[in-house]
Structure formats: C-alpha cells, structure tokens
matplotlib code that plots the C-alpha trace (Angstrom):
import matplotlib.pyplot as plt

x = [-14.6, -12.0, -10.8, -10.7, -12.7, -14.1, -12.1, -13.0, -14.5, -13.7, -11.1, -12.8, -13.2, -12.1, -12.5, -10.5, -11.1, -8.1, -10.1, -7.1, -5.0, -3.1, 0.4, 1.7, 0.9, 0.5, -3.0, -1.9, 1.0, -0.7, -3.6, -0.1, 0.9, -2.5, -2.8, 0.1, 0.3, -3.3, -3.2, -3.6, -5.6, -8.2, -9.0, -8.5, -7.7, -8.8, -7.6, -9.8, -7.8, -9.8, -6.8, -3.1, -0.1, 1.9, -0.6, -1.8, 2.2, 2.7, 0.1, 1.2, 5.2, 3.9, 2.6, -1.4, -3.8, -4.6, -7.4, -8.6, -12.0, -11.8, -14.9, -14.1, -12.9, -15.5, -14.9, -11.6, -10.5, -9.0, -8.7, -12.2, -13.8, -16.7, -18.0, -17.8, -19.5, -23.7, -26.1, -27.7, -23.5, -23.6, -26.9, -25.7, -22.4, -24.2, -26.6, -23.3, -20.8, -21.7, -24.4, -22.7, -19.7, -21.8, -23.4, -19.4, -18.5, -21.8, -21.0, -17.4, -18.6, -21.1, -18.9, -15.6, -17.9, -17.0, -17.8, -16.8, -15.8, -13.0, -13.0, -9.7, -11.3, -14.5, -14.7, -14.2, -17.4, -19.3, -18.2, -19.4, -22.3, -25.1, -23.4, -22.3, -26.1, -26.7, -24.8, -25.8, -22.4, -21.0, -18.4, -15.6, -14.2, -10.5, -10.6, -6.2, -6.8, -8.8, -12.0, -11.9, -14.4, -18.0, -21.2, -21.7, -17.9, -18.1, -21.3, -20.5, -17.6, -19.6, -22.9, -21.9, -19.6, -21.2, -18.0, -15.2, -11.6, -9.6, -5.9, -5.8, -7.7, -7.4, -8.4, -11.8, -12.0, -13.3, -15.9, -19.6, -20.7, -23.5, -20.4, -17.8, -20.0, -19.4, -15.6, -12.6, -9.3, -6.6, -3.4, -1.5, 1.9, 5.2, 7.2, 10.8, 12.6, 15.3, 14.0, 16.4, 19.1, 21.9, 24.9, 24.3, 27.2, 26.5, 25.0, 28.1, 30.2, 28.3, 28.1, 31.9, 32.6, 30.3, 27.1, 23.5, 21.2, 17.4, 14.8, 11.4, 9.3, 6.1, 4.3, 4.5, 1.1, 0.5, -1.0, 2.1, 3.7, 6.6, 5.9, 6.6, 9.4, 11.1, 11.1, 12.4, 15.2, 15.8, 16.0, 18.2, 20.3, 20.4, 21.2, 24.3, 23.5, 23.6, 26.9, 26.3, 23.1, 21.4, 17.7, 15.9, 12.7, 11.8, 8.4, 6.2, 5.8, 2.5, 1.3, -1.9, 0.0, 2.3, 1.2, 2.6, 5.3, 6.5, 5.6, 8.2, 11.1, 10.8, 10.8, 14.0, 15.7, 14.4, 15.5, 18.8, 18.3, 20.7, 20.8, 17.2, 16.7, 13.3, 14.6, 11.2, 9.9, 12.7, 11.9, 13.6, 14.0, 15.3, 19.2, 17.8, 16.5, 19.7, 21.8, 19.2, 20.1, 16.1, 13.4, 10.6, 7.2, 5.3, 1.8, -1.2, -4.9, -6.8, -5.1, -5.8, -2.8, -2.6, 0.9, 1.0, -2.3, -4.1, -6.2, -5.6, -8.2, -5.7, -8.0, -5.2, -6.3, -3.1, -4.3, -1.1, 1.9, 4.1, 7.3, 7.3, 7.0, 9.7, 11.9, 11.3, 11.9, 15.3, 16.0, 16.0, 14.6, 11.3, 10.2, 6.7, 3.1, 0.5, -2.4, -4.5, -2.8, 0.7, 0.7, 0.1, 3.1, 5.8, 6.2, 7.2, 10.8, 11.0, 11.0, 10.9, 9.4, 6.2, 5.2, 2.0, 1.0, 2.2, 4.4, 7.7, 9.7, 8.8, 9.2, 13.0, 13.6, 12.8, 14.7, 18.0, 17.7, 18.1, 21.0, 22.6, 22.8, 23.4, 23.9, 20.0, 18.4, 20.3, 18.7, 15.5, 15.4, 16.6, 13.5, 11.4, 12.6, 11.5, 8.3, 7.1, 8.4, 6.0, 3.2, 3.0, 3.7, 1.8, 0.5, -1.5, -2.4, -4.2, -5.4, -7.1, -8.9, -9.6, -11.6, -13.4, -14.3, -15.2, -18.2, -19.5, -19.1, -21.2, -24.5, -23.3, -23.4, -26.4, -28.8, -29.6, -29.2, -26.7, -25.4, -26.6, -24.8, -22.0, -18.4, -18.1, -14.7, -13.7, -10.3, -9.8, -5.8, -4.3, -2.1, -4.6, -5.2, -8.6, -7.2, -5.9, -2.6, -0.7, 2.5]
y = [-22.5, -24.9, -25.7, -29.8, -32.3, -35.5, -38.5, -39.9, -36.5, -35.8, -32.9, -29.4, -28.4, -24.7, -22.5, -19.6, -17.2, -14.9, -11.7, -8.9, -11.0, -7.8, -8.4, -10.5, -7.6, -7.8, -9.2, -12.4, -12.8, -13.2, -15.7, -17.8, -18.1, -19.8, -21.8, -23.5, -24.1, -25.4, -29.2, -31.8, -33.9, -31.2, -28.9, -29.6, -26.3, -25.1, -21.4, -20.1, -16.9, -14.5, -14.7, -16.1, -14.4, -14.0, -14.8, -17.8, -18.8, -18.0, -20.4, -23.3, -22.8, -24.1, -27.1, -25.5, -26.7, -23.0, -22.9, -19.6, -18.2, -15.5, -13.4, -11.4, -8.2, -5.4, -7.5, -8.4, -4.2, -2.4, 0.7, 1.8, 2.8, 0.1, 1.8, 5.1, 3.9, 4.6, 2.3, 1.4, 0.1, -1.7, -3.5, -4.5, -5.7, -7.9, -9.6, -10.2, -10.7, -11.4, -13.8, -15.9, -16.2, -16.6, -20.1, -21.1, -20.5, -22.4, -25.2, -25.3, -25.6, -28.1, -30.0, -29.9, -30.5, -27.2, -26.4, -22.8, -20.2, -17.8, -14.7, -12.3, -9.2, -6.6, -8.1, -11.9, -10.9, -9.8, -13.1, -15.1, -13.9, -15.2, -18.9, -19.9, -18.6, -20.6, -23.9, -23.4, -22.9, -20.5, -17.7, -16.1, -12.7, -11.8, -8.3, -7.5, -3.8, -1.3, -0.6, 2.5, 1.4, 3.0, 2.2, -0.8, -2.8, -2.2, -3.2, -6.6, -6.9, -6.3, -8.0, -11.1, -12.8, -15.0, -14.0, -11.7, -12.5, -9.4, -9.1, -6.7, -5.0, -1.9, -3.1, -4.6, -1.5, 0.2, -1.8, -1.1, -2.0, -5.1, -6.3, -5.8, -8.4, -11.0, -10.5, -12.0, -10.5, -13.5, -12.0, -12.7, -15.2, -15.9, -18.9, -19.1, -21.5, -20.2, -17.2, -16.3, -13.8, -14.1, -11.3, -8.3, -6.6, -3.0, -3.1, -5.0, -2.4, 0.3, -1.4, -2.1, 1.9, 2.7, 3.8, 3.2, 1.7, 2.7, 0.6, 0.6, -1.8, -0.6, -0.4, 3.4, 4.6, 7.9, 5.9, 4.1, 7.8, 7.9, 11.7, 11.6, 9.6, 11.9, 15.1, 13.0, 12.1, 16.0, 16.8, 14.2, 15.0, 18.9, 17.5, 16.3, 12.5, 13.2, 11.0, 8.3, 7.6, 5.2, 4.9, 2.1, 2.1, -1.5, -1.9, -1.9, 1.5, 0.8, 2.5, 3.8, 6.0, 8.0, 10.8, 10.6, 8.6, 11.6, 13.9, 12.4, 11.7, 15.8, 15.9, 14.1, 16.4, 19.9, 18.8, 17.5, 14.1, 11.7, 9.2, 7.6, 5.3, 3.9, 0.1, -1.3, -4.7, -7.5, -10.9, -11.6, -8.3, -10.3, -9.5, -5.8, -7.0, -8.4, -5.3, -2.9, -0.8, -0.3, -0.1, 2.2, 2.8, 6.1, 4.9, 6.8, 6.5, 9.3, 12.6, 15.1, 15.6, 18.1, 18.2, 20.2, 20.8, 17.8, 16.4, 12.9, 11.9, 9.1, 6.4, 3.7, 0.0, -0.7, -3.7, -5.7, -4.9, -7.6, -5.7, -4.9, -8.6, -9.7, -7.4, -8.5, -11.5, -10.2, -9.1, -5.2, -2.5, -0.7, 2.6, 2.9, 4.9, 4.9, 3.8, 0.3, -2.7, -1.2, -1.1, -4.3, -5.4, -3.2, -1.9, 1.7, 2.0, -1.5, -3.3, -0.2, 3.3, 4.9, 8.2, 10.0, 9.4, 12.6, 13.8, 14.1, 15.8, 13.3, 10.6, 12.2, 12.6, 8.6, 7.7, 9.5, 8.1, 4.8, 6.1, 8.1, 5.0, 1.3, -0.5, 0.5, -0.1, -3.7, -4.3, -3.6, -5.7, -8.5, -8.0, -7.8, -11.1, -12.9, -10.7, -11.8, -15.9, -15.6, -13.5, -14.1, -17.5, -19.6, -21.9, -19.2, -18.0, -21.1, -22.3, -18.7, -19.2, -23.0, -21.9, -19.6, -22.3, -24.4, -22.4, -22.7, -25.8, -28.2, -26.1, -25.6, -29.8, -30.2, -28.4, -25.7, -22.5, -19.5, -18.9, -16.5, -16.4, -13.9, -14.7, -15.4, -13.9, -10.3, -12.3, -15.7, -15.5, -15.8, -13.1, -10.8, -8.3, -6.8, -3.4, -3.6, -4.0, -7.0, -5.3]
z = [42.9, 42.2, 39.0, 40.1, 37.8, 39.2, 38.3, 34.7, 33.4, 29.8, 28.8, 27.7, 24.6, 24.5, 21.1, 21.7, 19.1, 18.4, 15.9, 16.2, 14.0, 13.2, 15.5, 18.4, 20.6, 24.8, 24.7, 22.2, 24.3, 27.0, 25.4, 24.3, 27.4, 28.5, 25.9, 25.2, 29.2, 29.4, 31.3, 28.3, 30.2, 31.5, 28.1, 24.0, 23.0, 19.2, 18.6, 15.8, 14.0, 11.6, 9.1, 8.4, 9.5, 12.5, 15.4, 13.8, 12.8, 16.8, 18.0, 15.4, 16.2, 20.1, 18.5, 19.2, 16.7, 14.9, 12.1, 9.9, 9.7, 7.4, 8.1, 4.9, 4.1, 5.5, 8.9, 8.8, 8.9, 12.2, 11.2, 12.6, 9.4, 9.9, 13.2, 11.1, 8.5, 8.3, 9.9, 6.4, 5.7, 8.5, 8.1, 5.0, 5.8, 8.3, 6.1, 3.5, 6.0, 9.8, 9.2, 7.0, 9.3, 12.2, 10.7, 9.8, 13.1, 14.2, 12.4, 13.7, 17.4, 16.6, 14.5, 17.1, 20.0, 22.0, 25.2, 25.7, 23.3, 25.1, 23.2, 23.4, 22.4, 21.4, 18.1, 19.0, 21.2, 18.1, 15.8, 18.7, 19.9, 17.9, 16.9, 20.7, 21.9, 19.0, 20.2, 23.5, 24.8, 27.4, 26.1, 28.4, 27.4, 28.4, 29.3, 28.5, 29.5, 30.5, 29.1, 26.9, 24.7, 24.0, 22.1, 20.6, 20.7, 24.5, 25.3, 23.4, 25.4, 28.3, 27.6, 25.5, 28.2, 31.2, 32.8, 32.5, 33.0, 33.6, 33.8, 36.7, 39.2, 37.5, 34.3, 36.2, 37.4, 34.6, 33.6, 34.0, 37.3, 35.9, 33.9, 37.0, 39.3, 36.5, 36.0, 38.2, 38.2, 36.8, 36.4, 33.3, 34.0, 33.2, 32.4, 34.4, 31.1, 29.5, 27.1, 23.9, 24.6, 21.9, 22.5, 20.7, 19.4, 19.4, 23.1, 24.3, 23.0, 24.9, 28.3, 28.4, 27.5, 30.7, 28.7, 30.8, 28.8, 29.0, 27.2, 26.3, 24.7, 23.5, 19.9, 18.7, 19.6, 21.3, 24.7, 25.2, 26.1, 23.9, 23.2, 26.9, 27.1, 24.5, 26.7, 29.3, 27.6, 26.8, 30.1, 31.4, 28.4, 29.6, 32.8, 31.3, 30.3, 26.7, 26.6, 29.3, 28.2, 24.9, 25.1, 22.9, 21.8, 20.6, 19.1, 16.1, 14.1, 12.7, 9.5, 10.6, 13.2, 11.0, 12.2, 15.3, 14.2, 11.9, 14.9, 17.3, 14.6, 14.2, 17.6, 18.1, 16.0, 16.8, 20.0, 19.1, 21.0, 19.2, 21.6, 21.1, 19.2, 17.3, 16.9, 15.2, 15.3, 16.4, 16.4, 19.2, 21.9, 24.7, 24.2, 25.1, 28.6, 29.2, 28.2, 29.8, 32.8, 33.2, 31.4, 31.1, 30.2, 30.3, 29.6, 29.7, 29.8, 28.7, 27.4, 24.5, 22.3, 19.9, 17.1, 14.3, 13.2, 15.0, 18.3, 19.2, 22.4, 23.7, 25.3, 26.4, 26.8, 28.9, 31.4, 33.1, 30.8, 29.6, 29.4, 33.3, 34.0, 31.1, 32.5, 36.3, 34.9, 33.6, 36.8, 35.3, 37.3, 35.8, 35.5, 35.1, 35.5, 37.9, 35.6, 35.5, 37.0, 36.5, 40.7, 41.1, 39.1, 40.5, 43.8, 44.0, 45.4, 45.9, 42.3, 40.4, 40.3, 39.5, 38.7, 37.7, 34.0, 31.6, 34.3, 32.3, 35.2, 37.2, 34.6, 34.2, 38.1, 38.1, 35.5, 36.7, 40.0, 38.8, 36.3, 39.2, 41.7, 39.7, 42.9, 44.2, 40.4, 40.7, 44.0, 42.7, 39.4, 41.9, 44.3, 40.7, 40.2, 43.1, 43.0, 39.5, 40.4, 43.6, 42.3, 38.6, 38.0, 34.9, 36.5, 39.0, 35.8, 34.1, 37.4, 37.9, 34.6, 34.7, 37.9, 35.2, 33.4, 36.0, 37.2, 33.4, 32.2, 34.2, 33.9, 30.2, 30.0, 32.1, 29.7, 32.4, 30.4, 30.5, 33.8, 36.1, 39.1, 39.9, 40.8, 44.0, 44.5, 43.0, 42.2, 40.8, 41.5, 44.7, 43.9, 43.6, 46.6, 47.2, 47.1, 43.6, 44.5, 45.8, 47.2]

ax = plt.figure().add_subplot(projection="3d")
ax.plot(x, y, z, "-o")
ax.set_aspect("equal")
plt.show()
C-alpha cells in the first residue's frame, strides 16, 4: 500500500519509544536515520527515551523533540537479572514499577494526541503494551536483528505489534511463523552528505610507509566474532603479514563483558599479535573508513564458547549491519559472514566477500585476498558504492515504513479496532528481493 495521504490530511503523530537507552549502538542508528528523515509535513515525531544520556543527546543534537520516561530502576536494568529474578519479584516489580509507568506513558499519548507508538525493541514492546491498547492506538515493532529471543521478551516482541518492520530478509526470517505473516522487510538506509572524516595522524603515517589497514567496527561482544577475528589475524601474521598489516578494532568494550574482553587481551599476547588493536568508543570513527584498506566483520549467530573456565551460548541479534553499508558508502571493500541479512548487503566477489560464520581459515583466506591484490579490493568498494546509493537509499527506507504506517492509521482513526489483516507484500522496500537477497 502506498504511503500517499489524501490532500488536506493532518501529519501523524508518531511516539517512537527508544527503551535500550544504554549506547548509540546499530539498532539506534538506524531509528536516527528514520527519524530525523521523516517528511515534516506527513508525521510529528516525539521520541520517548527511558533515561538521559547519549541516545537521548543523539536525537536532540538532530533538532528531534526527545523527552525521558524514567520507568525506574528495577526496569530501567539490562543486564538480565529481572528475567532471572522469581515470579513472586516480578509480580511485584509490576504492581511498583510497570503499572505506574504504563498510566504515564498513557497519559502522554492521550495528552500528545498519538497515533502510533513505534517501538525499537523487546522492552519498548513491554512499556507499550497495556497504555497504547489502552489509547486505542496501533504499535509497530522494528525488528533490527534476528530473533534470538525466548519466553516472555520474544513473545512481546512478537505478539504486541500489528506489524513488524524487519531490517532484512534474514532477520524476518527467524520469526515465528504467526508473527512472520505480519512483518515486511524495510531495509535500513543511508544518507549520501558529507559524513566527518578529519585526517588522522597515526593512520596517515602508516598508509604512506605501505602498511594495509584492516578495520572492524563492532561493540566487544562475543557474537560480533572478534575471538574469531583474532586467529585470523594470527595466521595471516604466520603467513608473513605481521609487518604490512594494522588491524583496528573500533567499538565499545562494555563492562558487563569483561570476561571476554580479558579473554581476548590474553589472547593477543599468548599469541604475540602486536598489530591489533582494541581502539574503544570514538566519537567520531569515520577517519578509519577513509584510511581502511577493508573492513571486516566475523559475526556469528549461535555458537557455544567456552574460555578459561566458562560457556557462553552466543545467540547474535545481528539484523542488516551498519558498518557494511558505512563502509560501502566509503567506497571500502567488506569482509563479511554469511548470517541474517548480511547477503543482502554485500555481494560475494562483487562488493566484498563472505565466508561461513566461525570459519577463521576461511575468514583469513578472505582477508588476504583482498590484502594480496589492492587493485581488485578497490574495484569492489567502488561497485559497494553504487550498490548501497541504488539499493539502500533513505528515502527507500522511510518510504518503506511510511507504507507501514499507512495500512494502520486510517482504521486506527476510524474507530474500527486493531488491525487484522496481513501484509500484503513479504517486503515493503523495493530493494528487497523475495529470495532474501537483492544481488
């Protein structure tokens, strides 16, 4: 269905409730990108966030009206101790916490006039449930990856939504089939302005002495496949790239995964790998891209993984990464993994290479091919960059969901009830290939 509005028709009122306040990671990106590209004259967007910091700071430095709904402390926690907590704990937390957020968040839509509440994850699903059934307004879920979730967070991300937007085929994929039928695939976007890529020193200095330069931008968390990544880099450097070769890993090292982080550092050096390095959080990675030879990232969906002493069940949530498009954008060659809607950004030996997820000989084999011949890995980040301006264009992207909100909104105004119909396309962008992939 079209996203078209008869002449005269009032602007939507769009809550999008932002609950993962925790970092700018992929999924707020991508929600940024929407927003702040919405049409002015067609939706009044509100973001609601469930605390201050750098997500709501993100929305307010576009100029997006951002407010805070602090849901309170037992709520307002991500390191998974509520869902471990006993169903007596979390019966009470409700009655304290949930139900008097809920009538806030009632009275917020009532008193703003919303239309639709767009909800960015799991737990934007639970805060909404009740007060949009509540306000009789329809609620869209944005489903950034795939869906690793069980018990109760994935059934609300599942069951609360009259439709699902999902940022890749792959991502869709993995969703329940009674959830699937109410979904559309709406790939994520990218703007072409300029993007902020001062010169950087240290990285100048080792492009004009010859040195390739490998990035990867990822938070440190064991599904992004850094573990990987690192024996990779071993063998490339037994293959004799230890001095032609800097690899930076750009990304968050977030507290809760220490772990790990502590895991790989020992790693590193039992190995005698000296030319990785973990760069942490930079407010501005850009200059990277521009330096980078290529870039890669090892991502992986479901693995066990057991270091010194401990099992870690990865379940990865990736969905349609944002580094792979950035560095398309770039015109940088990627190196990526076989896994959710990874394919449908980068076509193997055309824009990049793929390989099978926790295959690090294969991961190695990829990456020296496009060390061992700079003329092919140019050619490849130059085809990436037409590919993502033709395929994965903003405005596809906020069309694709405007056609979302489309099917909602007039039975939403018309006091007929919660939609019931399904999609009528498995894909709301044009990009978006009935096979899962659109190369």
């Amino acid at each position: 269905m079209s996203g078209e509005r008869a002449a005269g028709a009032r602007e939507w009122r769009v809550l999008f409730l932002v609950a993962d306040t925790t970092r700018m990671a992929g999924a707020n990106r991508g929600l940024l990108e929407l927003v702040r590209n919405l049409p002015p004259d067609r939706v009044r967007p509100l973001v609601l966030a469930t605390s201050e910091g750098a997500v709501a700071d993100a929305f307010r430095g576009q100029g997006i009206r951002c407010e805070v709904l602090d849901p309170g402390a037992d709520l307002n926690r991500f390191d998974g101790a509520l869902l471990r907590t006993s169903l007596a704990s979390r019966a009470g937390i409700a009655v304290r916490g949930l139900l008097p957020f809920a009538l806030r968040l009632w009275k917020l839509i009532r008193r703003e006039r919303i239309d639709l509440v767009h909800v960015n994850d799991a737990r934007g699903a639970l805060f909404a449930a009740l007060p949009a059934r509540m306000a009789g307004v329809p609620v869209v879920g944005h489903l950034h990856g795939e869906m690793r979730l069980s018990g109760l967070p994935r059934w609300l991300m599942e069951a609360v939504p009259d439709r699902i937007v999902a940022v890749s085929d792959g991502a869709r994929a993995t969703l329940s089939p009674r959830a699937r039928d109410r979904a559309v695939t709406v790939h994520y976007g990218i703007g072409t302005g300029p993007l902020p890529a001062p010169d950087v020193p240290f990285l100048e200095s080792l492009a004009d002495r010859g040195v390739a330069i490998l990035c990867c931008f990822a938070t440190v968390v064991p599904f992004k496949g850094y573990h990987h990544l690192l024996e990779a880099v071993a063998l490339l450097n037994a293959r004799g790239w230890r001095d032609r070769l800097a690899v930076f890993c750009v990304g968050d090292l977030i507290p809760a995964y220490g772990s790990y982080h502590r895991w790989l550092f020992r790693t590193l050096r039992r190995k005698g790998i000296d030319n990785l390095t973990f760069t942490g959080w930079q407010d501005v990675p850009f200059s990277f891209y521009r330096y980078a030879d290529a870039t890669v990232l090892p991502s992986v969906s479901e693995e066990v993984l057991e270091f010194e002493g401990e099992r870690v069940e990865v379940r990865g949530n990736e969905g349609l990464p944002m580094t792979h498009m950035e560095a398309m954008r770039f015109g940088v060659p990627v190196v990526g993994t076989r896994i959710a809607g990874v394919p449908e950004q980068v076509e193997d030996g055309v824009t990049g290479l793929l390989v099978e997820p926790g295959d690090q000989v294969a991961l190695a084999d990829a990456l020296e091919r496009m060390l061992e011949c700079p003329r092919a890995a140019r050619a490849m980040g130059e085809a990436g960059a037409e590919r993502v301006a033709r395929l994965f264009s903003t405005g596809a992207y906020v069309e694709g969901v405007l056609r979302v909100y489309s099917e909602l909104l007039p039975e939403a105004r018309t006091g007929q009830g919660r939609p019931s119909s399904s999609p009528s396309s498995s894909s709301s962008n044009p990009s978006s290939s009935s096979n899962g992939s659109s190369s």
